[in-house]
C-alpha positions in Angstrom: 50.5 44.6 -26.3 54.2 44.7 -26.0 56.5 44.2 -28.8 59.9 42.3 -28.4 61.8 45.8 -28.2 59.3 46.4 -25.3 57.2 49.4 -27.3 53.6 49.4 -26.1 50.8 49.0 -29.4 47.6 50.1 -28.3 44.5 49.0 -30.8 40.4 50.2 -30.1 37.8 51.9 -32.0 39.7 55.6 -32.6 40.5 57.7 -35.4 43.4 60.0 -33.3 45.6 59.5 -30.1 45.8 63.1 -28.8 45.8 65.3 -31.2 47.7 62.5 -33.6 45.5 60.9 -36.3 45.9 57.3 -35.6 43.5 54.8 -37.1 42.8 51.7 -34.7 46.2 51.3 -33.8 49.1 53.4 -32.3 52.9 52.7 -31.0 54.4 54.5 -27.7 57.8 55.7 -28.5 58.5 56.6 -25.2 57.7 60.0 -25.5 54.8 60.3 -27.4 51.9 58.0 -29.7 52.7 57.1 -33.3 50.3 55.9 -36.0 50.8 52.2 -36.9 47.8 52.2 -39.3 49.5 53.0 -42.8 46.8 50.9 -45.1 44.0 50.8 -42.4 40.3 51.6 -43.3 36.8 51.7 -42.4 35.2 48.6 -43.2 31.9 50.8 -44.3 32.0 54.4 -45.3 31.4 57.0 -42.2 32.6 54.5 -39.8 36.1 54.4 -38.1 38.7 51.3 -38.1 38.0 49.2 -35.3 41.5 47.0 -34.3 39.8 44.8 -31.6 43.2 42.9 -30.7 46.8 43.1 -31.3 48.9 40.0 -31.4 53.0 39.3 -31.6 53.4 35.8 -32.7 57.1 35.0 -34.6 58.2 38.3 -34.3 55.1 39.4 -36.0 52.2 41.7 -35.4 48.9 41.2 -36.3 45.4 42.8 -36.3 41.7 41.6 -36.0 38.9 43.9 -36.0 36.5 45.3 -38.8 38.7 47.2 -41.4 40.4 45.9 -44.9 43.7 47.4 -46.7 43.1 49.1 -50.2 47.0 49.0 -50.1 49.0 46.8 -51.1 46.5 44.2 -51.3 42.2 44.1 -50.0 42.5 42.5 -46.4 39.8 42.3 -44.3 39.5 41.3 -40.7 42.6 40.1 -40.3 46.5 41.7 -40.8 50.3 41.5 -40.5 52.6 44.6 -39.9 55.3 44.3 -42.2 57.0 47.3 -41.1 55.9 50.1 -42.9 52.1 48.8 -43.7 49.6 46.2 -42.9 49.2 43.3 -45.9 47.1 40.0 -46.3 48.3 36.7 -43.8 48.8 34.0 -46.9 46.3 33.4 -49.0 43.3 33.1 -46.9 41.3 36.0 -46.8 38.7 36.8 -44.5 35.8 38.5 -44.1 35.5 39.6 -40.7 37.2 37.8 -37.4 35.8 37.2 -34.2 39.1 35.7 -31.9 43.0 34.9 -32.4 45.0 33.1 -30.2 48.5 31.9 -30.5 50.4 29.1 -29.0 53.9 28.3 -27.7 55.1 27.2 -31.0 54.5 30.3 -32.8 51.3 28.9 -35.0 48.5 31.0 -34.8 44.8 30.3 -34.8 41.9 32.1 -36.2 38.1 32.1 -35.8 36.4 34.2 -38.4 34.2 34.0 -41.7 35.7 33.8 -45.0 33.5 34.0 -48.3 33.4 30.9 -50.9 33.1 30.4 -54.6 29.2 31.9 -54.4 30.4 35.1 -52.5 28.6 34.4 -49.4 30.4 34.0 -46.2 30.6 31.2 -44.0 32.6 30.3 -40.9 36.0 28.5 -40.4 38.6 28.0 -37.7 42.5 27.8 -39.7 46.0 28.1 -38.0 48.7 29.9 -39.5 51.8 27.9 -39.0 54.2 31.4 -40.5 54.1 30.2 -44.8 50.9 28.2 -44.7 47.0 27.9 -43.3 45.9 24.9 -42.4 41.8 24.4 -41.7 40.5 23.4 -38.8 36.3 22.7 -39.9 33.7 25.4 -37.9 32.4 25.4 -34.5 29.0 24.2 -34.5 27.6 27.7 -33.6 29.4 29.7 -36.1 32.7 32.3 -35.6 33.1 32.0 -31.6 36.2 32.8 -29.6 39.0 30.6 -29.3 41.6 29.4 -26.3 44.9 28.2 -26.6 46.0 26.4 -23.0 50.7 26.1 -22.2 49.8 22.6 -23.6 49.0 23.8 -26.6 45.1 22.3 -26.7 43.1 24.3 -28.8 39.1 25.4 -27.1 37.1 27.2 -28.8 33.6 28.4 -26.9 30.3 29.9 -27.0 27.7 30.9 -25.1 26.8 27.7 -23.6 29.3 25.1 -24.5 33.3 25.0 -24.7 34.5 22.6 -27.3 38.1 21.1 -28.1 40.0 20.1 -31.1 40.7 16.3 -31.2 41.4 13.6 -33.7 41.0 16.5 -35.9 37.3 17.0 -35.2 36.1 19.4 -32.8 34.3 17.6 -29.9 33.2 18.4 -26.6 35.7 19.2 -24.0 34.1 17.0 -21.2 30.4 15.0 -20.7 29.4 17.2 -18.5 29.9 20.1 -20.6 26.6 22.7 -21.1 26.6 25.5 -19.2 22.8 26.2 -18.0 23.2 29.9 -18.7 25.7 32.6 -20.6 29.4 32.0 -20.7 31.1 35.7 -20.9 34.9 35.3 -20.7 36.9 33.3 -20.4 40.9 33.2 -19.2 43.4 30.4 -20.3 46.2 30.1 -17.5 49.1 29.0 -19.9 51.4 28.3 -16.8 49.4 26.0 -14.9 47.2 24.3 -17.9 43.7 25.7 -16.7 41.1 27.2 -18.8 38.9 29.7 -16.3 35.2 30.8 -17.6 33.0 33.5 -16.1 29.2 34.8 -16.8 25.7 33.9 -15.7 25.3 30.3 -14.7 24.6 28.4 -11.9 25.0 24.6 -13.8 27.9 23.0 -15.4 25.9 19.8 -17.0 24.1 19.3 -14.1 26.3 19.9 -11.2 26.0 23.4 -9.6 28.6 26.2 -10.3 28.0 29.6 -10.0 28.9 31.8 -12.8 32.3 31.1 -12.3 34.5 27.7 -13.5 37.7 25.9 -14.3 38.5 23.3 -16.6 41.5 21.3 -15.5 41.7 19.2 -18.9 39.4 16.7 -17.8 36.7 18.3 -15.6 34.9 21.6 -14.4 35.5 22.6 -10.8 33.9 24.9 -8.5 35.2 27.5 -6.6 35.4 26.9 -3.1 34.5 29.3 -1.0 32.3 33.0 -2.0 29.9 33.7 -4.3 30.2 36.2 -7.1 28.0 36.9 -10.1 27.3 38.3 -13.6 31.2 38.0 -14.4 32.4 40.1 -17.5 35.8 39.7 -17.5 38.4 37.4 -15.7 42.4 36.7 -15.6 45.3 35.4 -13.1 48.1 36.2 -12.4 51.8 34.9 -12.5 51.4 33.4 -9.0 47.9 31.8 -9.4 45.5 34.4 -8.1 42.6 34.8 -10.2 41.1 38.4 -11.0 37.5 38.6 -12.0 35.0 41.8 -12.5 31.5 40.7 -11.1 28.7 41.9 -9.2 30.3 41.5 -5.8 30.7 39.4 -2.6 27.6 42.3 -1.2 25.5 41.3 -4.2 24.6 45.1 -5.2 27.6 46.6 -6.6 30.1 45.9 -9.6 33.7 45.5 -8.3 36.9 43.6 -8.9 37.6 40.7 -6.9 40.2 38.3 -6.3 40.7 34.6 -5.6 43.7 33.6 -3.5 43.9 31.3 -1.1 40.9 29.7 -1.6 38.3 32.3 -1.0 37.2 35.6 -2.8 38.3 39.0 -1.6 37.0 42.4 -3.0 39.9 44.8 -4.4 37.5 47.5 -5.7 33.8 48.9 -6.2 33.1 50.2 -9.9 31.6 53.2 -8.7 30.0 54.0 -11.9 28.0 53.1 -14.4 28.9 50.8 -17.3 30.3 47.2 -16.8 34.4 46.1 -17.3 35.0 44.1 -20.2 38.7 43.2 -20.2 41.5 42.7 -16.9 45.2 42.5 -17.6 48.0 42.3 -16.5 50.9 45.0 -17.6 54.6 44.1 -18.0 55.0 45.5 -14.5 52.3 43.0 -13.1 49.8 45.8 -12.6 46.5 44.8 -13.3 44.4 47.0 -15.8 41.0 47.3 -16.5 39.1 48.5 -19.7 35.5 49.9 -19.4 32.9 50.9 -22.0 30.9 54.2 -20.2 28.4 56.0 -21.9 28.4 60.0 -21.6 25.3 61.6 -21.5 26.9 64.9 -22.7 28.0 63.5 -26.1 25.3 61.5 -27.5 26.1 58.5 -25.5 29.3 58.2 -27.8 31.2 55.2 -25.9 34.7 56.1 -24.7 36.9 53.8 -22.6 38.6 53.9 -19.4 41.6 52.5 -18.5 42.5 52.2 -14.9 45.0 50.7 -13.0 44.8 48.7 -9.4 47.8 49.2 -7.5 48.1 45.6 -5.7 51.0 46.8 -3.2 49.3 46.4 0.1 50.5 50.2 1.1 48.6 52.0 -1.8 45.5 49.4 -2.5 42.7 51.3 -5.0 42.6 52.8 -8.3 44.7 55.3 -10.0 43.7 56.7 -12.8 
């Protein structure tokens, strides 16, 4: 995430960036990483701060993951930099979060559980409009992730159904929503007004779409031409291409595709094991990539990878 001086935050499951003790979350001056974790800690004993996503919404940062402040107030889940530490967002206080979005106007929404008067959790969806939450009921399935569109139409999906909020009620987004298999990711294209899903299907209510799908605000469309499959992570673009990691156009091997011009193209083969979970786009329009591998050398202890695709058509593959 970039800031509005245009520093880079980078959050994950870490204790130290280098040889800089960081936990979860870490600043690039330029010149070398900083700790932006002042207040951060393990949500169990043993276990390191996990800072799944980093948002700037008003001019303010905030944190999700699985950690809570001791300082200056108990804050799980969910936190705002205030420029020295991390403290509470109002006075709802939750448990653990599973998605944050925000929209154009600078409200941000939150899918997460919160505990009640009998000190057991349950799930909610709220926005934070900067002074005051505001609750938006539960999605029918419990904490699920949630998808803000440039119109500012609030989704919120699962595994097998994408739902909006309307008349203050959260209903289905179309009738022939249900998805006949596992939705995986899914990319909301803030420009154009689209709302792009990927992951193992090959039915949107009824009608056949393979494990990749749009939602123009009123229905779900195919893509036209290709076939790709087992989609774990898609995006787009600034110009409307859309980027997807799927088992590829050969069938047999992982890769990163593209659609543009109304067909699929391969960029890259993953040539190793592990599948990517997350494509973006840097300030520079490079895409990235984000994988979990799995090291045989050191107990299987995940690490990630970060790799960058190179879209000029002179120097096409990955640099790492």
């Amino acid at each position: 995430m970039f800031d509005q001086q245009g520093s880079l935050w980078a959050s994950g499951f870490f204790d130290s960036v280098g040889h800089v003790p960081a936990a979860g979350v870490a600043r690039w001056d330029g010149n070398a990483w900083q700790p932006i974790s002042n207040g951060l800690l393990a949500s169990e004993s043993g276990r390191i701060v996990k800072v799944s996503k980093l948002l700037l919404c008003r001019a303010t940062v905030y944190a999700m993951g699985e950690f809570y402040t001791a300082i200056p107030d108990n804050v799980h889940g969910l936190a705002q930099w205030n420029g020295t530490s991390w403290c509470s967002v109002g006075n709802l206080h939750f448990t653990y979060v599973t998605s944050a979005e925000s929209d154009s106007q600078g409200n941000l929404y939150v899918s997460g559980l919160v505990k009640n008067s009998l000190d057991s959790s349950h799930s909610i969806v709220a926005v934070w409009n900067g002074t005051q939450w505001k609750q938006l009921g539960e999605l029918d399935e419990g904490p699920g992730t949630l998808i803000v569109d440039y119109s500012g139409n609030v989704y919120g999906y699962s595994a097998f159904s994408l739902v909006a909020w309307r008349d203050n009620a959260w209903k289905p987004a179309a009738t022939e929503n249900g998805f006949n298999g596992e939705v995986t990711c899914v990319f909301a294209d803030t420009t154009r007004g689209y709302v792009y899903v990927g992951g193992n299907f090959t039915a949107v209510g009824g009608t056949t779409i393979d494990n990749a799908a749009r939602w123009d605000g009123m229905k779900w469309q195919a893509f036209d031409k290709g076939h790709i499959a087992c989609v774990s992570a898609i995006t787009g673009n600034a110009t409307g291409d859309i980027f997807a990691s799927a088992l590829g156009l050969d069938a047999k091997h992982r890769a990163v595709v593209r659609f543009s011009s109304g067909t699929w193209d391969t960029l890259g083969q993953l040539n190793y094991s592990g599948k990517c979970y997350t494509l973006a786009f840097d300030a520079s329009g490079i895409l990235c990539r984000r994988n979990i591998r799995f090291d045989r050398w050191y107990s299987c202890a995940p690490y990630r990878l970060l790799e960058r695709y190179l879209l000029e058509s002179t120097r096409r593959g990955y640099k790492r």
